[in-house]
PDBQT receptor file of N, H, CA, C and O in Angstrom, charges set to zero:
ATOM      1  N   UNK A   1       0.947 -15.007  -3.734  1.00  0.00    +0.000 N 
ATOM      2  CA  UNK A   1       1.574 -15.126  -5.018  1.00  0.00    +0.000 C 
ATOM      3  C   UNK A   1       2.731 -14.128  -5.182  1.00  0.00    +0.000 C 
ATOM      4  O   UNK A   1       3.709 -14.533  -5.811  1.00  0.00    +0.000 OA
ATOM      5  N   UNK A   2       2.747 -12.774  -4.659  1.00  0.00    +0.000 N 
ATOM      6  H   UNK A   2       1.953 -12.445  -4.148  1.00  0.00    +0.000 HD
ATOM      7  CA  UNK A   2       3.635 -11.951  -4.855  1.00  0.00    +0.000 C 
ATOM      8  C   UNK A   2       4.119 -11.766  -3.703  1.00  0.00    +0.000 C 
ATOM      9  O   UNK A   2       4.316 -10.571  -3.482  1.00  0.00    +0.000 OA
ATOM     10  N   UNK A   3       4.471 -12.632  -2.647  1.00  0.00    +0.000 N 
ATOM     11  H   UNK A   3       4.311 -13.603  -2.826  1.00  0.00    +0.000 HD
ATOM     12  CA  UNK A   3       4.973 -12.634  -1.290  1.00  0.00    +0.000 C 
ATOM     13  C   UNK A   3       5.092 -10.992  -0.656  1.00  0.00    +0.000 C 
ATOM     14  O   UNK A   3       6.022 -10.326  -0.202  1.00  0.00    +0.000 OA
ATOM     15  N   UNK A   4       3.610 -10.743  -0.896  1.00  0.00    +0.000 N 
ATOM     16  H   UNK A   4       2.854 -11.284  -1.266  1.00  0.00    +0.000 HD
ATOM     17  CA  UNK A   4       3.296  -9.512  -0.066  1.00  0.00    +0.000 C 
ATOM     18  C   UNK A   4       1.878 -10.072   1.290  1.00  0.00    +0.000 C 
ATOM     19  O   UNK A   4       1.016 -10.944   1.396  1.00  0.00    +0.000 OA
ATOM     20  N   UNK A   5       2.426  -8.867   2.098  1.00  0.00    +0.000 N 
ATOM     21  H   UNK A   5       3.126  -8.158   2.012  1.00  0.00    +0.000 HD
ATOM     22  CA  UNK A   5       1.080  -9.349   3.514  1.00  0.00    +0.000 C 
ATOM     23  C   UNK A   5       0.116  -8.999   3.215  1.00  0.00    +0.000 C 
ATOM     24  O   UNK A   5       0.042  -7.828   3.585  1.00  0.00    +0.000 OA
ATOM     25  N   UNK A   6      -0.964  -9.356   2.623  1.00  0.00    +0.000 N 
ATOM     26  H   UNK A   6      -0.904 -10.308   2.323  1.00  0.00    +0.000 HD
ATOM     27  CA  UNK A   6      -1.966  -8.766   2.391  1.00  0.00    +0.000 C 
ATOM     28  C   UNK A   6      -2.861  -7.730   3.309  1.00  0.00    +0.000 C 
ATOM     29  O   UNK A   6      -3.557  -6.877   2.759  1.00  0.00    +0.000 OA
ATOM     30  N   UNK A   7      -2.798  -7.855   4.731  1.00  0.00    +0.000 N 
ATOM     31  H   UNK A   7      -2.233  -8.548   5.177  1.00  0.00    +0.000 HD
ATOM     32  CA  UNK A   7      -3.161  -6.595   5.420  1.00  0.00    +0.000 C 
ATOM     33  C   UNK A   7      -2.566  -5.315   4.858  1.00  0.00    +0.000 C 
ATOM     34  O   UNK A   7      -3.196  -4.370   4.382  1.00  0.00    +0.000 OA
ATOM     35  N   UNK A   8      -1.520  -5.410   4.964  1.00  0.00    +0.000 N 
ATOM     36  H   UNK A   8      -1.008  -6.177   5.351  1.00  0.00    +0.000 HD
ATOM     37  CA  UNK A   8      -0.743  -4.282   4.831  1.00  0.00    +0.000 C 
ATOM     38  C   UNK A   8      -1.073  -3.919   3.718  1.00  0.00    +0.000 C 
ATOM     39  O   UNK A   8      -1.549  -2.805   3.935  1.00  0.00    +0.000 OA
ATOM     40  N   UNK A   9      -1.193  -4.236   1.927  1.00  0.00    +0.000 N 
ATOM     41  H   UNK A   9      -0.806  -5.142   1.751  1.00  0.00    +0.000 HD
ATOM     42  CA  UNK A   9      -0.947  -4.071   0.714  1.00  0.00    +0.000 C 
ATOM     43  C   UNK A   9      -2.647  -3.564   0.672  1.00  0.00    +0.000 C 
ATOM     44  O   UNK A   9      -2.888  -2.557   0.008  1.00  0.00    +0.000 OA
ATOM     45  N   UNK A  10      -3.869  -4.307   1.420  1.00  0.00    +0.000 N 
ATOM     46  H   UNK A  10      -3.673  -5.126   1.960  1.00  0.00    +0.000 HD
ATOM     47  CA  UNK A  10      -5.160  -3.375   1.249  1.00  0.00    +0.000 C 
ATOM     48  C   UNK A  10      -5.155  -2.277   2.208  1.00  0.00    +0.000 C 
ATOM     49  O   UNK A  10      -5.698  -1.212   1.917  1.00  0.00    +0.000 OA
ATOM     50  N   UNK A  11      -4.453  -2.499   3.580  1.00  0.00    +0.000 N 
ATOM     51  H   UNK A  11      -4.011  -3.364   3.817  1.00  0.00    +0.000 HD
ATOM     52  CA  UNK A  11      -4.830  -1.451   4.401  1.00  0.00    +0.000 C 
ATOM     53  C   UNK A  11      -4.291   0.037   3.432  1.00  0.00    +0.000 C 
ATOM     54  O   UNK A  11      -5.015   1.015   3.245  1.00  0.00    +0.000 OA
ATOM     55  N   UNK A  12      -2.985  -0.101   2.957  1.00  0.00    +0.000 N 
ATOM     56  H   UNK A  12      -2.397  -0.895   3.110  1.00  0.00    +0.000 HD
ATOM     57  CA  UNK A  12      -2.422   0.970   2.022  1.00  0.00    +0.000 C 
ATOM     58  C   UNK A  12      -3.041   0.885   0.856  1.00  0.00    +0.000 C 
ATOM     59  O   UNK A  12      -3.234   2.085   0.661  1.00  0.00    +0.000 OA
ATOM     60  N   UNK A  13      -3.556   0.273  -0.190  1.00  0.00    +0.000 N 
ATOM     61  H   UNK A  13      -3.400  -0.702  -0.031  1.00  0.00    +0.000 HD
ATOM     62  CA  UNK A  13      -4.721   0.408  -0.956  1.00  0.00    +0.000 C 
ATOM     63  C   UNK A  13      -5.858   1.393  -0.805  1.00  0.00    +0.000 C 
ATOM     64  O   UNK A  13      -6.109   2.507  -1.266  1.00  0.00    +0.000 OA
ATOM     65  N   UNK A  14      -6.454   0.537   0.033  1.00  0.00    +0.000 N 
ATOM     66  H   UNK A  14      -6.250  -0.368   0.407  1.00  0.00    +0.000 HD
ATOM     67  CA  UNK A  14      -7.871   1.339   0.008  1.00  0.00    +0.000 C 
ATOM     68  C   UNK A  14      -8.108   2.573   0.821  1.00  0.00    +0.000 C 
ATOM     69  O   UNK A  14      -9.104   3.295   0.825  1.00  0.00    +0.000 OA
ATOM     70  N   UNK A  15      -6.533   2.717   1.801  1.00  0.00    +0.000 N 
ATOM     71  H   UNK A  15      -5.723   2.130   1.799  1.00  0.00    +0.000 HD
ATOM     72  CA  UNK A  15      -6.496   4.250   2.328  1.00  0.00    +0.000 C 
ATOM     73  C   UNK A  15      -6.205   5.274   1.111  1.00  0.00    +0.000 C 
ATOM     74  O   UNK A  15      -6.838   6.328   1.168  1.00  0.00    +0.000 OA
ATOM     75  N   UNK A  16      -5.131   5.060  -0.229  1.00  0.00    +0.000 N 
ATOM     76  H   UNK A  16      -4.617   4.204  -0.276  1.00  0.00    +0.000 HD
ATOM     77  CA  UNK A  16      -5.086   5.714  -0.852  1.00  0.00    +0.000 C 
ATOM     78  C   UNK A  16      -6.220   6.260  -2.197  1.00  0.00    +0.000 C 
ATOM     79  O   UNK A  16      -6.440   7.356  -2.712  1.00  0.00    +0.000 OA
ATOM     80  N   UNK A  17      -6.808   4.743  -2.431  1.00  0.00    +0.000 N 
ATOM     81  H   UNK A  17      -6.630   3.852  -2.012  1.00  0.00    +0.000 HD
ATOM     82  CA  UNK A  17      -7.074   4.727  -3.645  1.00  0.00    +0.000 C 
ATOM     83  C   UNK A  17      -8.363   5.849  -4.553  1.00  0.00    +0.000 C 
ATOM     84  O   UNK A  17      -8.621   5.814  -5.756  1.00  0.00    +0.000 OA
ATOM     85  N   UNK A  18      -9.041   6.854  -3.391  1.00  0.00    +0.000 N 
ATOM     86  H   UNK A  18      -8.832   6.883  -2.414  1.00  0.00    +0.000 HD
ATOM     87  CA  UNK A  18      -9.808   7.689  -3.537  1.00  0.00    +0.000 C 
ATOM     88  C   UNK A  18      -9.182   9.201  -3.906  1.00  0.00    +0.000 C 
ATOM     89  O   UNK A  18      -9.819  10.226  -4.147  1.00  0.00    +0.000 OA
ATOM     90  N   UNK A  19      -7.424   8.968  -3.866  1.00  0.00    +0.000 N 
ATOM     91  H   UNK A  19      -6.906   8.135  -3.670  1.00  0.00    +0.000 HD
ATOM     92  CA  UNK A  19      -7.215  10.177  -3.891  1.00  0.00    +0.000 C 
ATOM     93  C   UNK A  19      -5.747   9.712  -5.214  1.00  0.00    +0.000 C 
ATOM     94  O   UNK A  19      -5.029  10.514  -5.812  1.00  0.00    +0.000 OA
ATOM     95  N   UNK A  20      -5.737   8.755  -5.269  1.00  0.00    +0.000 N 
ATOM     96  H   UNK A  20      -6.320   8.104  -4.784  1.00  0.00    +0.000 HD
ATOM     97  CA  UNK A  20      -4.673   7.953  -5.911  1.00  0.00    +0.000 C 
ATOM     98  C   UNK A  20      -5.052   8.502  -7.684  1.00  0.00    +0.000 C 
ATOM     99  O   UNK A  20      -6.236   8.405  -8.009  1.00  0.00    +0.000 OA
ATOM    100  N   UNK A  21      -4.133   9.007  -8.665  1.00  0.00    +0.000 N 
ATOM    101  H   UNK A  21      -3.172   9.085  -8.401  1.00  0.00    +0.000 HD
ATOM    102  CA  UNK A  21      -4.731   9.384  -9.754  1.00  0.00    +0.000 C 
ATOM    103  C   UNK A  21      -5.134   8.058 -11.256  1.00  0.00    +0.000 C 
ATOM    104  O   UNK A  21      -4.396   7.233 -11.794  1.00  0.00    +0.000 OA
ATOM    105  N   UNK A  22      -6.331   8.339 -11.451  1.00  0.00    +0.000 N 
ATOM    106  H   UNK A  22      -6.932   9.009 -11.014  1.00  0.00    +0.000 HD
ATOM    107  CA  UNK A  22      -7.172   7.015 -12.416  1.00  0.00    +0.000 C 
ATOM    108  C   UNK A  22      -5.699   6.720 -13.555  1.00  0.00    +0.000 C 
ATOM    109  O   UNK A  22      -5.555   5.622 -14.093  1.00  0.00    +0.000 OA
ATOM    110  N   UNK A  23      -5.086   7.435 -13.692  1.00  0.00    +0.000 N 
ATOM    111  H   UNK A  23      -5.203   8.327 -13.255  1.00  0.00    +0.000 HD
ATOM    112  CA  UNK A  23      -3.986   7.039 -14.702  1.00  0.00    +0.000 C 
ATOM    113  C   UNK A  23      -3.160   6.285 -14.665  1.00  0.00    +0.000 C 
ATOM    114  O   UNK A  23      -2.774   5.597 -15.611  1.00  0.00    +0.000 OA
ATOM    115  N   UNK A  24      -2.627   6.285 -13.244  1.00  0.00    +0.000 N 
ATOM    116  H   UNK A  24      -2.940   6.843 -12.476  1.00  0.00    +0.000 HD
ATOM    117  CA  UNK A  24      -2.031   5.521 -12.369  1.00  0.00    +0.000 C 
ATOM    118  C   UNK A  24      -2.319   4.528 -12.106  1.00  0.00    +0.000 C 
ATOM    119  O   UNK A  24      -1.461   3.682 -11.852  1.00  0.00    +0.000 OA
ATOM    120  N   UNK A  25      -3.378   4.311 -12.074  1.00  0.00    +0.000 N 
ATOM    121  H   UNK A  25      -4.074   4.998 -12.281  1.00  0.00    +0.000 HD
ATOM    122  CA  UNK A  25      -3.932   2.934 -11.236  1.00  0.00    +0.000 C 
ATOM    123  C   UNK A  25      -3.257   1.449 -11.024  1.00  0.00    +0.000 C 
ATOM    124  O   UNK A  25      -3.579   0.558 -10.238  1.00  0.00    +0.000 OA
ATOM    125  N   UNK A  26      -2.221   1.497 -11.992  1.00  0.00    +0.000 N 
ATOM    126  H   UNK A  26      -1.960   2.220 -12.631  1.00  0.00    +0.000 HD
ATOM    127  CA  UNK A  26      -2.018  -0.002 -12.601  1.00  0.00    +0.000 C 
ATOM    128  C   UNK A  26      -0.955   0.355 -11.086  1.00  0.00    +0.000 C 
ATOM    129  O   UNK A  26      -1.131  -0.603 -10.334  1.00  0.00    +0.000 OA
ATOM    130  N   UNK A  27      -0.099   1.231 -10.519  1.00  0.00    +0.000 N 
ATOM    131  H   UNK A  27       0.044   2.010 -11.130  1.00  0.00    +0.000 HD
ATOM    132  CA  UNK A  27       0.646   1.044  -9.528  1.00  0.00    +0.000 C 
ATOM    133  C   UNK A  27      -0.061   0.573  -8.015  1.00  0.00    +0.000 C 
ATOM    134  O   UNK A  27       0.562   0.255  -7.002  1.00  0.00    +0.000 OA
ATOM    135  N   UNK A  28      -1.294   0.621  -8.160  1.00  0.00    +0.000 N 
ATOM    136  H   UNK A  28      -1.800   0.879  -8.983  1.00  0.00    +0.000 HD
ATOM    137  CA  UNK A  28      -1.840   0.194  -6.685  1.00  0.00    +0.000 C 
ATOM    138  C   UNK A  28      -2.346  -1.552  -7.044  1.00  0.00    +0.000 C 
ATOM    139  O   UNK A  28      -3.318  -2.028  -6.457  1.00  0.00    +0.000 OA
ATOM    140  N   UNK A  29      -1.536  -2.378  -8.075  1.00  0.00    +0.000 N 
ATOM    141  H   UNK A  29      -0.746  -1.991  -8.552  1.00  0.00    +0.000 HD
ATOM    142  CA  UNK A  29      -1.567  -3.644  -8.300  1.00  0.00    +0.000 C 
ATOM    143  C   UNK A  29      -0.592  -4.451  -7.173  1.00  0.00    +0.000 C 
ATOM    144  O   UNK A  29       0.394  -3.930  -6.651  1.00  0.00    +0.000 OA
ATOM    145  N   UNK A  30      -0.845  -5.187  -7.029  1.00  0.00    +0.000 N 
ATOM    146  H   UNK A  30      -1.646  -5.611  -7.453  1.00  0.00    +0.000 HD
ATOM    147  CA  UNK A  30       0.135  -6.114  -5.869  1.00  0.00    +0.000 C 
ATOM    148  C   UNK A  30       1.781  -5.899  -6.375  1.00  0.00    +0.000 C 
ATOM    149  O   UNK A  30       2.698  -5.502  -5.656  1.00  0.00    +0.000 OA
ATOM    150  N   UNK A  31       1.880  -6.355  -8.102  1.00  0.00    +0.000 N 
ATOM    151  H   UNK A  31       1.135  -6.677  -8.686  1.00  0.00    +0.000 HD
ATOM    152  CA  UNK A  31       3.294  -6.453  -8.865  1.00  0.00    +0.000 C 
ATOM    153  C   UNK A  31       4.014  -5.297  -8.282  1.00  0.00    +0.000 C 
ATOM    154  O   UNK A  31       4.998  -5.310  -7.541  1.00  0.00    +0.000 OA
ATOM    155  N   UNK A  32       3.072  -3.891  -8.943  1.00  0.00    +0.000 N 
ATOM    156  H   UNK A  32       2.274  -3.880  -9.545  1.00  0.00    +0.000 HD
ATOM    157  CA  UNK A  32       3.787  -2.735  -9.357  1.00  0.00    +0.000 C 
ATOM    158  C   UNK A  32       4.003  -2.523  -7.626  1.00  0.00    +0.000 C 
ATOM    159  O   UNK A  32       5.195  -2.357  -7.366  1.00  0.00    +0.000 OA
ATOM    160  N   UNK A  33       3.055  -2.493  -6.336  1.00  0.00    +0.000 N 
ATOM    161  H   UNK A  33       2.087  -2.628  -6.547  1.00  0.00    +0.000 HD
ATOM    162  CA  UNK A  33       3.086  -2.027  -5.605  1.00  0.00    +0.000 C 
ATOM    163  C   UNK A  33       4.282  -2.882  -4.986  1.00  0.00    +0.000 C 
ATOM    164  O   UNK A  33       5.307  -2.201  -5.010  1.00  0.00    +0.000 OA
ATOM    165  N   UNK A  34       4.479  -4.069  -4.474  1.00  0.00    +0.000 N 
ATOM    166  H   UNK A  34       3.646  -4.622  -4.455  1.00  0.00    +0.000 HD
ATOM    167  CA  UNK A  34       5.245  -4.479  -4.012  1.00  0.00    +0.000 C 
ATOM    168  C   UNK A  34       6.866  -4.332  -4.614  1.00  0.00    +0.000 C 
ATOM    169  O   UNK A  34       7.832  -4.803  -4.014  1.00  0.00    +0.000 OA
ATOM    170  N   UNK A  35       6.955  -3.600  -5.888  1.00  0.00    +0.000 N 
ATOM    171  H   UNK A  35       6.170  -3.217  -6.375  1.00  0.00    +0.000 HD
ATOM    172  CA  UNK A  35       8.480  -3.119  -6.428  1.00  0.00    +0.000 C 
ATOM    173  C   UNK A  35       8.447  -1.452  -5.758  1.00  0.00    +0.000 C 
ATOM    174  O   UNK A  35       9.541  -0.910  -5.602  1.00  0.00    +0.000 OA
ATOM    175  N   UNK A  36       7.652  -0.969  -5.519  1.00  0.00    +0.000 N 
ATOM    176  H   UNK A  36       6.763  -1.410  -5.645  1.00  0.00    +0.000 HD
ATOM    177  CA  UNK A  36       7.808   0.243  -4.965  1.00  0.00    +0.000 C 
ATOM    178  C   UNK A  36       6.425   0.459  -3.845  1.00  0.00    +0.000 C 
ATOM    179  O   UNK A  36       5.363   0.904  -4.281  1.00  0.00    +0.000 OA
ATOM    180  N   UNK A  37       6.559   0.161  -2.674  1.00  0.00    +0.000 N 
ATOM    181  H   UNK A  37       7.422  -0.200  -2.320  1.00  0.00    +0.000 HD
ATOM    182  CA  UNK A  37       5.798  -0.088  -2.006  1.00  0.00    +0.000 C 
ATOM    183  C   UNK A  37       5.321   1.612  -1.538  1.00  0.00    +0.000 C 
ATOM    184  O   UNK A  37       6.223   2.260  -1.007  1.00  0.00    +0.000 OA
ATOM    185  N   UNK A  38       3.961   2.318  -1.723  1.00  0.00    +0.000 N 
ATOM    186  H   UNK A  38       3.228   1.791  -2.155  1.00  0.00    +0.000 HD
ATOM    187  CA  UNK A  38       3.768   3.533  -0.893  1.00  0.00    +0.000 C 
ATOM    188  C   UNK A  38       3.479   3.738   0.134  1.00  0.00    +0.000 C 
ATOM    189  O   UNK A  38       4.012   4.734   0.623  1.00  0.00    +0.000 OA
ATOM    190  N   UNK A  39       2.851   3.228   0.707  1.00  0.00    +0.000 N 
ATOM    191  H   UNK A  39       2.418   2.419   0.309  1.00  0.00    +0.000 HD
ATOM    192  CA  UNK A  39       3.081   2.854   2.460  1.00  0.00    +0.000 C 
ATOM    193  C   UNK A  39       1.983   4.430   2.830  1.00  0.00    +0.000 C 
ATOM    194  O   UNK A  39       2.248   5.530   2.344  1.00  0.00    +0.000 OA
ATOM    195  N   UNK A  40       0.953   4.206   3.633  1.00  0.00    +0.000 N 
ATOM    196  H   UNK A  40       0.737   3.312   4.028  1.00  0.00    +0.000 HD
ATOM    197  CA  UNK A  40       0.062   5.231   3.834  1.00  0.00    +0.000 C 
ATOM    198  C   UNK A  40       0.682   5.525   5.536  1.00  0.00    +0.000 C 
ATOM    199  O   UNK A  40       1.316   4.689   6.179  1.00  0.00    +0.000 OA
ATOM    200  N   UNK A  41       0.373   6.679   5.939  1.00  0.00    +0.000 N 
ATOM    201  H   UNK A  41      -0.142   7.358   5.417  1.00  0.00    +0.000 HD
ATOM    202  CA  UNK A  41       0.402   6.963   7.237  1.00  0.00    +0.000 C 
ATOM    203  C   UNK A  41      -0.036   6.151   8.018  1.00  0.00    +0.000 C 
ATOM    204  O   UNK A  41       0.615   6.299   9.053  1.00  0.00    +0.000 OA
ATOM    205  N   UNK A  42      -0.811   5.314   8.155  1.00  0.00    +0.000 N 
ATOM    206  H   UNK A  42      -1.340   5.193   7.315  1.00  0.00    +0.000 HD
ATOM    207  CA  UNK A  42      -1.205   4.169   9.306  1.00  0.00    +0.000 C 
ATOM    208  C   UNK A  42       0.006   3.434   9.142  1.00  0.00    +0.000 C 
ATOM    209  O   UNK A  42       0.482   3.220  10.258  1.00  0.00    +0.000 OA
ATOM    210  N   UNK A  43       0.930   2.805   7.945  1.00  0.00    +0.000 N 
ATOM    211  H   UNK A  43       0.544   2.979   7.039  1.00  0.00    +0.000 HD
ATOM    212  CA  UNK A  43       1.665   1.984   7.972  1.00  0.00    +0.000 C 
ATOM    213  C   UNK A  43       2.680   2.865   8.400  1.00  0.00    +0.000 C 
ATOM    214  O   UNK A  43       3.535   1.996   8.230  1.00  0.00    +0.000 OA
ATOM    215  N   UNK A  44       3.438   3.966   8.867  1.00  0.00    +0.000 N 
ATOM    216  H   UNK A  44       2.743   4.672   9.005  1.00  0.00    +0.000 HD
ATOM    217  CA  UNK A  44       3.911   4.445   9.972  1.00  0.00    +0.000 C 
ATOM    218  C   UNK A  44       3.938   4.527  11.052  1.00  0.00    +0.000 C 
ATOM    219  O   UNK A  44       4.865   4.274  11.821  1.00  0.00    +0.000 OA
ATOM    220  N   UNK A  45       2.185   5.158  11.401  1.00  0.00    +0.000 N 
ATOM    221  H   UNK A  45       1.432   5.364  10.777  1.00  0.00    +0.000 HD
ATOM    222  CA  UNK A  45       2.365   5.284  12.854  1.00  0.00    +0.000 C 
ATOM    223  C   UNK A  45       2.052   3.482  13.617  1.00  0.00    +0.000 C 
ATOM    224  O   UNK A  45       2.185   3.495  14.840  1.00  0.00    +0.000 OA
ATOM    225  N   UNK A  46       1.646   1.943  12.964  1.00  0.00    +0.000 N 
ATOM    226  H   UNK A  46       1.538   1.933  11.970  1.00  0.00    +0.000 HD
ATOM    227  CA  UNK A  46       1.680   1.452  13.047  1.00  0.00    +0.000 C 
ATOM    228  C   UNK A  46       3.221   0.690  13.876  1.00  0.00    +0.000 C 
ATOM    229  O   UNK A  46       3.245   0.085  14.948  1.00  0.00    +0.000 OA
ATOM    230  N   UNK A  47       4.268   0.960  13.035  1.00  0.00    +0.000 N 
ATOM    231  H   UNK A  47       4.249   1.452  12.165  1.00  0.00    +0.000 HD
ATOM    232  CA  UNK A  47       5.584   0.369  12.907  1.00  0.00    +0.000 C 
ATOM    233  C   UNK A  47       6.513   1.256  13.753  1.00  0.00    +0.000 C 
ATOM    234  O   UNK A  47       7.674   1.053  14.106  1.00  0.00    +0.000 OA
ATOM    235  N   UNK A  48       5.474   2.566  14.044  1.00  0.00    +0.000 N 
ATOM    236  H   UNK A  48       4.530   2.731  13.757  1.00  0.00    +0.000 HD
ATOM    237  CA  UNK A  48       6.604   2.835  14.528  1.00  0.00    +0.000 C 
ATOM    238  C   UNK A  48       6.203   3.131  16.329  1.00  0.00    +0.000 C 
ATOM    239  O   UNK A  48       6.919   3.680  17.166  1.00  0.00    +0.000 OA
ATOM    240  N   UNK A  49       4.633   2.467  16.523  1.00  0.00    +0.000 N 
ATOM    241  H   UNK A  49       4.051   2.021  15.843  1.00  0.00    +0.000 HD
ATOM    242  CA  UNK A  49       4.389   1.884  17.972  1.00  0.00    +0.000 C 
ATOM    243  C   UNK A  49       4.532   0.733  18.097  1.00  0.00    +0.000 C 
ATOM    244  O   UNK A  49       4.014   0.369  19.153  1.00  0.00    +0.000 OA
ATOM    245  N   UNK A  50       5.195  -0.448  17.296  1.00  0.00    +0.000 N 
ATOM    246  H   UNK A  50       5.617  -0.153  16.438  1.00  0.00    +0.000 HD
ATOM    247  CA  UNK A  50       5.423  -1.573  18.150  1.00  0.00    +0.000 C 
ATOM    248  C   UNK A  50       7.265  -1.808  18.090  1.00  0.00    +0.000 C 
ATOM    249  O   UNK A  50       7.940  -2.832  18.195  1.00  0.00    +0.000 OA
ATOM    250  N   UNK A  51       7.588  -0.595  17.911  1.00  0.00    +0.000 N 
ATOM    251  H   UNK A  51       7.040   0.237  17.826  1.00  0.00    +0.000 HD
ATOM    252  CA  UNK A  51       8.884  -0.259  18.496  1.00  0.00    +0.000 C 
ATOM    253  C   UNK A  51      10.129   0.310  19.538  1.00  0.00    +0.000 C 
ATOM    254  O   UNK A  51      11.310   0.178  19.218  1.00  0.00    +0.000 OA
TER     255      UNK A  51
């Protein structure tokens, strides 16, 4: 629906979301996340070995 990959949008989810602040929350939504995507360290060292 929000032409995001869904691997990617939970793998960065649920790596952050234990440390992510409760106030915030509404930014780890698909909408908010995919206008400003935070991208966890796996989605680095990921992208930047199949390069």
């Amino acid at each position: 629906m929000h032409g995001i990959n869904p691997y990617t949008y939970l793998t960065d989810v649920l790596l952050r979301v234990s440390s992510h602040p409760a106030s915030e929350v509404a930014d780890l939504t698909p909408r908010l996340w995919k206008a400003n995507p935070l991208r966890s360290d796996l989605h680095r060292k990921v992208n930047s070995a199949s390069e």
